[in-house]
C-alpha positions as CSV (number, residue, x, y, z in Angstrom):
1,X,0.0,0.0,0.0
2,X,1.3,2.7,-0.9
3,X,-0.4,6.4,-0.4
4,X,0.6,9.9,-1.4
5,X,1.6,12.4,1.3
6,X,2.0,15.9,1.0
7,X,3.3,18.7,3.0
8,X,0.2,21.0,3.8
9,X,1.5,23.3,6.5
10,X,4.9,24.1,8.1
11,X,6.7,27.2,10.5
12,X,10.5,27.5,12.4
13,X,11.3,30.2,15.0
14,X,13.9,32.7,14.3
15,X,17.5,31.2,14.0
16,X,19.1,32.7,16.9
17,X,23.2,33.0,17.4
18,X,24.7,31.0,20.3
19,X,26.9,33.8,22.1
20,X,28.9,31.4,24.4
21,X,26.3,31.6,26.9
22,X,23.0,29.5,27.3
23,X,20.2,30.9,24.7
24,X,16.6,32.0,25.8
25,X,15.1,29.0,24.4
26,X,15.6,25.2,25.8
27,X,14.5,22.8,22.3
28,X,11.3,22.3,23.8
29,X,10.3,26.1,24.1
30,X,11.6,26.6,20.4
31,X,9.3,23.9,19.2
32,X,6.0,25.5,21.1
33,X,7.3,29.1,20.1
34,X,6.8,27.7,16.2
35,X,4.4,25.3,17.0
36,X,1.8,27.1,18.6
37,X,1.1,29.4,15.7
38,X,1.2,26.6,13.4
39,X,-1.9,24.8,15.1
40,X,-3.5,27.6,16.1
41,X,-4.3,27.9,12.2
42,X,-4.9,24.7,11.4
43,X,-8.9,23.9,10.5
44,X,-8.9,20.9,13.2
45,X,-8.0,20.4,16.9
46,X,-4.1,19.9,18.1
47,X,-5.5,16.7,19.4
48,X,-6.4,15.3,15.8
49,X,-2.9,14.2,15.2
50,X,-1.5,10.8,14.7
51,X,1.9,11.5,15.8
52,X,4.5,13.7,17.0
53,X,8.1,13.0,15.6
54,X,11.1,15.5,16.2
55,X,14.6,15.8,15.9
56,X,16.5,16.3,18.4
57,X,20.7,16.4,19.0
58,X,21.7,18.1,22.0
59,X,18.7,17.1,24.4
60,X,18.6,18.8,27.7
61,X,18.4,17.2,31.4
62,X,15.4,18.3,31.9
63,X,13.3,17.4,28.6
64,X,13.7,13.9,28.1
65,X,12.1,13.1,25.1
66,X,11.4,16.2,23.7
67,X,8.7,15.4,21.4
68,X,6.4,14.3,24.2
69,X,7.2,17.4,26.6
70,X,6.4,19.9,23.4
71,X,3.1,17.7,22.6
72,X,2.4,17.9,26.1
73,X,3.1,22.1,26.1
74,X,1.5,22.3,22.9
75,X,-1.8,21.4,24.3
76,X,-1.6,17.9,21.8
77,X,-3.4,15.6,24.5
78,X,-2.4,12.8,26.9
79,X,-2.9,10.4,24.8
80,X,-0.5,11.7,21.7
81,X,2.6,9.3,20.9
82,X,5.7,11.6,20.5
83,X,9.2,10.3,20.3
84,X,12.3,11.8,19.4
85,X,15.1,10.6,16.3
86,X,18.6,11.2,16.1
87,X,20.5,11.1,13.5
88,X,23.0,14.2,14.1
89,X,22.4,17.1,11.4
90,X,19.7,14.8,8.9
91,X,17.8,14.4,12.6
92,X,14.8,17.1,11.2
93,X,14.2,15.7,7.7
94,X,14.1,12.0,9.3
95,X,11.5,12.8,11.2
96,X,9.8,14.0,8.1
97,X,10.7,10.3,6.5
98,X,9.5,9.0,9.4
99,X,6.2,10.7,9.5
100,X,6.3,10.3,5.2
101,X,7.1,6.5,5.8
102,X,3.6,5.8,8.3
103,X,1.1,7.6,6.2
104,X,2.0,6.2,2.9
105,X,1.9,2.9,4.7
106,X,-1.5,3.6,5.9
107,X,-0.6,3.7,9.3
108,X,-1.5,7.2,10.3
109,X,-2.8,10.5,8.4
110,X,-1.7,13.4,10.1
111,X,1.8,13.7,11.8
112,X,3.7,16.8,13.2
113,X,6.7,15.8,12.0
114,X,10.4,18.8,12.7
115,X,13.3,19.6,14.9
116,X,14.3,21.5,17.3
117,X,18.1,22.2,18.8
118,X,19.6,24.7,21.4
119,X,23.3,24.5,20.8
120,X,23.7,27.2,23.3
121,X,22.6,24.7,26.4
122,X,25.3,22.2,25.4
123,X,26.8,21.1,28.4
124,X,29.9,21.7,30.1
125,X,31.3,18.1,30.6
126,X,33.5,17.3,33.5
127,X,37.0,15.1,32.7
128,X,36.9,11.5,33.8
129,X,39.6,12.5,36.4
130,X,37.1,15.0,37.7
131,X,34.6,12.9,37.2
132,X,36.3,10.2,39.1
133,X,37.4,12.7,42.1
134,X,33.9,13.6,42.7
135,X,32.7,10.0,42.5
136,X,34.9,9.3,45.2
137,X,34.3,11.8,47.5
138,X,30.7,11.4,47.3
139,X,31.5,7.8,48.1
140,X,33.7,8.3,51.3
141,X,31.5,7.2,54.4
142,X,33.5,8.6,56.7
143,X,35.4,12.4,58.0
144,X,39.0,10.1,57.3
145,X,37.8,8.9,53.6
146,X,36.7,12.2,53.0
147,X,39.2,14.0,54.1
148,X,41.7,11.6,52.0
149,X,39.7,12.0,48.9
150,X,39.5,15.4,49.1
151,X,43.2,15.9,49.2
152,X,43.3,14.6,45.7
153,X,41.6,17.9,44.1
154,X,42.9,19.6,41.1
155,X,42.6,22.6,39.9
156,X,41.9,21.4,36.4
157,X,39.2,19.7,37.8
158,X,37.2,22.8,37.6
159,X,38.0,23.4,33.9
160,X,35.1,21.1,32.4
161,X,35.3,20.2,28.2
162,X,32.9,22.4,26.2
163,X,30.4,19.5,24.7
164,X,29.7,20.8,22.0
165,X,33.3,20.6,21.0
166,X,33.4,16.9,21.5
167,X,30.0,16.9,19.7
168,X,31.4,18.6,16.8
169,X,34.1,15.4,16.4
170,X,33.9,12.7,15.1
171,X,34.9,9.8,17.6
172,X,35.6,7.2,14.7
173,X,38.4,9.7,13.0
174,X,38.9,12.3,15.9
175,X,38.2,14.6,13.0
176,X,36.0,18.1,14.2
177,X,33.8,18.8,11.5
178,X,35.4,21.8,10.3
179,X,38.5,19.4,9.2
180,X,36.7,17.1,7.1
181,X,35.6,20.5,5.0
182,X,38.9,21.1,4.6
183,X,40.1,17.2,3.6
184,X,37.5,18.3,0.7
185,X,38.3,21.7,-0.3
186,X,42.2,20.0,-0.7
187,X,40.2,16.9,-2.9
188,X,38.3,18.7,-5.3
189,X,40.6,22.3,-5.2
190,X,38.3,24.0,-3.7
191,X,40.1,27.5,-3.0
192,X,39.5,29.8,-0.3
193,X,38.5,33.0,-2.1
194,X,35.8,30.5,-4.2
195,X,34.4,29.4,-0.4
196,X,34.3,33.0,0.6
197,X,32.5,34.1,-2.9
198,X,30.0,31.2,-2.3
199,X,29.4,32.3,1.6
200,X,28.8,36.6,0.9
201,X,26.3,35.4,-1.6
202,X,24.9,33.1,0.7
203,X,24.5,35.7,3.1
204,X,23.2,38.1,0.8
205,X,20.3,36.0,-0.5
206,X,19.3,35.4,3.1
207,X,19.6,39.2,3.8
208,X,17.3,39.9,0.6
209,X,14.8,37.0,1.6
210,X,14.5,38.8,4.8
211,X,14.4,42.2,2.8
212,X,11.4,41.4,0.5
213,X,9.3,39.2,3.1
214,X,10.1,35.7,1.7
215,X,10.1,34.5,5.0
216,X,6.9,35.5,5.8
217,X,4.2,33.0,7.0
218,X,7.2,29.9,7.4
219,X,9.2,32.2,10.4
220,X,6.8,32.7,13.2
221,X,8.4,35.3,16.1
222,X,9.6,33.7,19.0
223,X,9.3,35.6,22.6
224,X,11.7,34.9,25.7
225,X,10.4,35.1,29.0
226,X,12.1,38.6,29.5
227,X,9.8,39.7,26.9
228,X,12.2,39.9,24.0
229,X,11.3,40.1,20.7
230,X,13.2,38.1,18.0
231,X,11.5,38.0,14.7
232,X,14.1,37.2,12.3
233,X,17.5,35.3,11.9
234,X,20.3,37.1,13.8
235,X,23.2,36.0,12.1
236,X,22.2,36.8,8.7
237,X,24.8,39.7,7.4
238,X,23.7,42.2,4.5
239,X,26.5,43.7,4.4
240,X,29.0,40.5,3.3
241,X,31.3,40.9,1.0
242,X,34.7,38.3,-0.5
243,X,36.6,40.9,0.6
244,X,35.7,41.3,4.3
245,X,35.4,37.4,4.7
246,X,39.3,37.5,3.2
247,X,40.3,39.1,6.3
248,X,39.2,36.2,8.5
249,X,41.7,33.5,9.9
250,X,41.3,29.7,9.2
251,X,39.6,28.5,12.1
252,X,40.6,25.1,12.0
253,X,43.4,24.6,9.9
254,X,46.0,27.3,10.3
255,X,47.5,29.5,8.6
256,X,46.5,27.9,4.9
257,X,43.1,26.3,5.5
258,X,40.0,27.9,3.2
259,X,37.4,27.3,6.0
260,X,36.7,29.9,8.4
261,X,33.9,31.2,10.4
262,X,32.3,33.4,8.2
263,X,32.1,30.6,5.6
264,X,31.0,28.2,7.8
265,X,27.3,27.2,9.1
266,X,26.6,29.0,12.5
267,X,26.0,27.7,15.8
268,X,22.6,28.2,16.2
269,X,19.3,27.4,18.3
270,X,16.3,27.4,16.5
271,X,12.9,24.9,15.5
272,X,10.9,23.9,12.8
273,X,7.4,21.7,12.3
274,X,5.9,20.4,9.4
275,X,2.2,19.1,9.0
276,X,2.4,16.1,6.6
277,X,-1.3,15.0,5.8
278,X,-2.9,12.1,3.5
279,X,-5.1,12.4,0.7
280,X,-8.0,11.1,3.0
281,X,-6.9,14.0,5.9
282,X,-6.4,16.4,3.1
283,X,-10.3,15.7,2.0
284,X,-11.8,15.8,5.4
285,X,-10.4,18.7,6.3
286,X,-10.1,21.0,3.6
287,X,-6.5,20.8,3.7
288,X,-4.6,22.9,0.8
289,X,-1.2,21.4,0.0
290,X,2.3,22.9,-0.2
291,X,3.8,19.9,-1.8
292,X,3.7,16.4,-2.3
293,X,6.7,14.4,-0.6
294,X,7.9,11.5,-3.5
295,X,10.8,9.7,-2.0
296,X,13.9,10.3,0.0
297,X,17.0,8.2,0.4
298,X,19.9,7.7,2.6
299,X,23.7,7.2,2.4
300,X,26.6,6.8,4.4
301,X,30.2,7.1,3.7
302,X,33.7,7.4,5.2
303,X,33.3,9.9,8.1
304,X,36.3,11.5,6.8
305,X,34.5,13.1,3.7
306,X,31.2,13.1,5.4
307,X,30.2,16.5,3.3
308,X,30.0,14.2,0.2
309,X,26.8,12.7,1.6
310,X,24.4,14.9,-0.2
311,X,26.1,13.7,-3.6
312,X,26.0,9.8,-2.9
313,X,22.2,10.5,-1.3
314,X,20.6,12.0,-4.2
315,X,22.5,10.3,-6.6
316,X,20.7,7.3,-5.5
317,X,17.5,8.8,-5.1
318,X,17.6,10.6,-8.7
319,X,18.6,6.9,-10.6
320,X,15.6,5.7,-8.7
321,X,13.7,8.1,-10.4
322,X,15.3,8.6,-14.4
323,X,16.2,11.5,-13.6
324,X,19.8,13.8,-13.4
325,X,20.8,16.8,-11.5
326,X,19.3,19.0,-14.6
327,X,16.0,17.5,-14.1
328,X,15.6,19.1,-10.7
329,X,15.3,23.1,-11.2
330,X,15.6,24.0,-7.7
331,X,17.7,22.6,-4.7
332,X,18.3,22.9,-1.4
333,X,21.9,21.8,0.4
334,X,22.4,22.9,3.8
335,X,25.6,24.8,3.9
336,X,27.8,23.2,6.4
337,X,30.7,24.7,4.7
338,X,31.2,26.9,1.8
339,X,33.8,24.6,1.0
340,X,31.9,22.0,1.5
341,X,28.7,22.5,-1.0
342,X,31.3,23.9,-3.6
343,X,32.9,20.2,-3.1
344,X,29.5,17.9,-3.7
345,X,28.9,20.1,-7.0
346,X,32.7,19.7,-8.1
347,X,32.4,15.7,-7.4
348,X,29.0,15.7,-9.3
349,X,31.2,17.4,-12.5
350,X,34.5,15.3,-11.9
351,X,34.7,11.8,-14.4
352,X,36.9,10.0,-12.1
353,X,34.1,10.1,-9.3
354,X,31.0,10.0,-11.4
355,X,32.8,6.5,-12.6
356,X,35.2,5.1,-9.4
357,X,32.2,6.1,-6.8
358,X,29.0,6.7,-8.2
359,X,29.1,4.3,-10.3
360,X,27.7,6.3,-13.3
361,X,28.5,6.4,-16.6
362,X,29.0,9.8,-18.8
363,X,27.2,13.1,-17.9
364,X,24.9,13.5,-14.8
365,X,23.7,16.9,-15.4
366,X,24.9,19.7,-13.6
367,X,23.1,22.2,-10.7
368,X,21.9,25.6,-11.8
369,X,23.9,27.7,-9.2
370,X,20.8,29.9,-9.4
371,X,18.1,27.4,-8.1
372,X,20.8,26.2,-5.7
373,X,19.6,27.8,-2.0
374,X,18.2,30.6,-3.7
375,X,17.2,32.0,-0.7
376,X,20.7,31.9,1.2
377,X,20.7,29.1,4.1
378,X,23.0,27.8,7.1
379,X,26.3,30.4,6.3
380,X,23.8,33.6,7.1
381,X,20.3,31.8,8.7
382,X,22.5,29.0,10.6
383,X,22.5,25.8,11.5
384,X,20.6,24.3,14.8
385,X,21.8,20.9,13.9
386,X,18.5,18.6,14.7
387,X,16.3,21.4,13.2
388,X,18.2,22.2,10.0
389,X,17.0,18.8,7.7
390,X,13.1,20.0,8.5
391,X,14.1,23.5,7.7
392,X,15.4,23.1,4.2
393,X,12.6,20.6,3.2
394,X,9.9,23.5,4.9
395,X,11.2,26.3,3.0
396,X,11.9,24.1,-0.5
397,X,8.5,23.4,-0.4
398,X,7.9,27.2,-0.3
399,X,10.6,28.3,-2.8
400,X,8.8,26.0,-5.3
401,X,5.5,27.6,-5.1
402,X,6.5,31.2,-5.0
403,X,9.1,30.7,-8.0
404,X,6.4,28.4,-9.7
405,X,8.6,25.2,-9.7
406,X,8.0,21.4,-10.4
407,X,9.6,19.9,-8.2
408,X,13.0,20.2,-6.0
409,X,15.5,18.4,-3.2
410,X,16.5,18.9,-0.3
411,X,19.8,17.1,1.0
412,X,22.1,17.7,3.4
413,X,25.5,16.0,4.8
414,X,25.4,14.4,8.0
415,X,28.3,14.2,11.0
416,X,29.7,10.7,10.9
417,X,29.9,9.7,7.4
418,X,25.9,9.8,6.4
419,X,24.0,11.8,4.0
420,X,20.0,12.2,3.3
421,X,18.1,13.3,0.0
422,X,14.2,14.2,-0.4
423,X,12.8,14.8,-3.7
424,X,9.2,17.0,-3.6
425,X,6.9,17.7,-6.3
426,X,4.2,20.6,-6.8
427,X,0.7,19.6,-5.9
């Protein structure tokens, strides 16, 4: 059985800078900032759902199982299944495959399917030493056996590792993610004034999205508990320019590496949803489509070169289809790094991988760079990493309709070696 399921309804909070402090928003208040809006609108009751599925990274102590405290918040009802996927930055478009995956099978038809991420409430993480020290002193049952463990206190003990750093690294390679952008830009000679090029016009297109209200009615305002506005990303940077980006040190890879922070993906805290409906939920409730969800596929790969994934994702999904990289005339790949989108396009042109890796045989078609994130993405509007694969499939879906489009994909590469692809038609 096998059911179509479209994309009827979708919103994200402002993407919001982490500033080496924790944010206003834990993940749960990001997904009821953008979710409450988004069922407040709907023609049917929050409790009419199937489903809640979300993505989620960097979960927090205190909101175990995200999905089911923002279901809970969001007024969804006690008895609405919510559970929470992880697959590092593809965590927001596989609950979308998830939710896409039970109503085509018949098994539900409607799902609130998204992501939500707080990078800035990554914990601090204690040392094993330190961890050990404490351990032990909480052990000690006595003034003697406390006494002797405390005299084995270091300083250093109070100088806990940033988790997010260790996060950021793969544990298979030791590689940060940063470092595998630049084991690409040195494969397919990428240079560093190309990356910074790539990144101002990345940052521009945001800045003009934002400029003529292209946002509008996907990026709901988000309010802290202060009473601070934010209504649009922060990190987005009209003014960008090669030349200021130039002046900017390699941040992981000094003094000759071509990826830096300004054409990187931000950190970033920030949600999206998505209301994925079936034909029958569509009907009953008078339910007006964005887009129809067709397939999606995933890949995995040496962790090494883990920005490649979009290429060997959508490769496969496109040969399930007939179809090349021409026949899609508008794209969305999150932007890790510059470096690292400029590499899965240069792969997609180079013979010796189309052949040795892809396994294809003469030309694959090529990616207008005009339909390619026309709209700027994770460089200016950053990247909250379990909220970013629900993002780019959200605002694909409303890039087709407002430039009139066919159909697009959305991909993305994934820390550890994995890539996902969706491919989305016009309804």
């Amino acid at each position: 059985m096998s059911r179509p399921v479209y994309i009827v309804d979708g919103a994200r909070t402002p993407f919001i800078k982490a500033r080496g402090r924790p944010g206003p928003f834990t993940p749960v208040d990001l997904a009821v900032q953008c979710g409450r809006p988004l069922l407040l609108r709907q023609p049917f009751a929050p409790t009419a759902f199937d489903q809640v599925i979300l993505g989620c990274v960097n979960v927090v102590a205190d909101e175990m199982n995200p999905a089911r405290v923002a279901a809970l918040r969001l007024g969804m009802g006690e008895a609405m299944v919510a559970f929470t996927v992880q697959i590092n930055c593809g965590s927001g478009m596989q609950s979308i495959d998830t939710a896409f995956r039970y109503i085509q099978q018949g098994t539900a038809d409607l799902i609130l399917a998204g992501g939500a991420e707080s990078l800035s409430h990554a914990p601090l993480v204690l040392s094993h030493d330190a961890t050990e020290w404490f351990a032990e002193l909480n052990g000690a049952r006595n003034p003697v056996a406390r006494a002797k463990a405390a005299m084995g206190f270091r300083p250093d003990f109070l100088s806990p590792v940033i988790g997010l750093e260790r996060g950021l690294t793969d544990p298979i390679t030791d590689l940060n993610m940063g470092q595998t952008a630049e084991i690409l830009a040195q494969m397919f000679d990428i240079s560093r004034h190309d990356a910074d090029v790539y990144a101002s016009e990345s940052q521009l297109r945001s800045a003009r999205a934002q400029q003529e209200g292209w946002f509008k009615g996907e990026l709901e305002p988000a309010f802290a508990r202060d009473g601070e506005l934010y209504d649009r990303d922060d990190g987005v940077r009209p003014d960008s320019s090669p030349d200021k980006l130039a002046k900017l040190k390699p941040a992981f890879e000094p003094p000759f590496g071509k990826v830096t922070a300004g054409n990187s993906s931000q950190i970033t805290d920030g949600a999206t949803w998505v209301v994925l409906a079936s034909e029958a939920a569509v009907k009953e409730h008078g339910l007006e489509p964005l887009a129809e969800i067709v397939d999606s596929r995933w890949a995995a790969l040496d962790p090494k070169i883990m920005g490649l994934g979009p290429v060997m994702s959508a490769t496969e999904l496109l040969r399930a289809h007939d179809m090349t990289l021409s026949d899609v005339p508008i794209w969305e790949i999150n932007e890790a790094f510059a470096a690292q989108v400029l590499a899965c396009l240069a792969a997609w042109q180079d013979d010796g991988f189309r052949r040795q890796v892809l396994g294809l045989e003469g030309d694959f078609g090529q990616i207008d760079r005009e339909r390619l994130n026309v709209d700027g993405g994770a460089i200016g509007m950053g990247h909250p990493v379990g909220a970013s694969g629900a993002r780019i499939v959200l605002h694909l879906a409303n890039a087709m309709k407002r430039l009139s489009q066919p159909r697009g994909v959305a991909t993305e590469c994934i820390g550890g070696g994995q890539g996902g692809a969706m491919l989305i038609q016009a309804v």
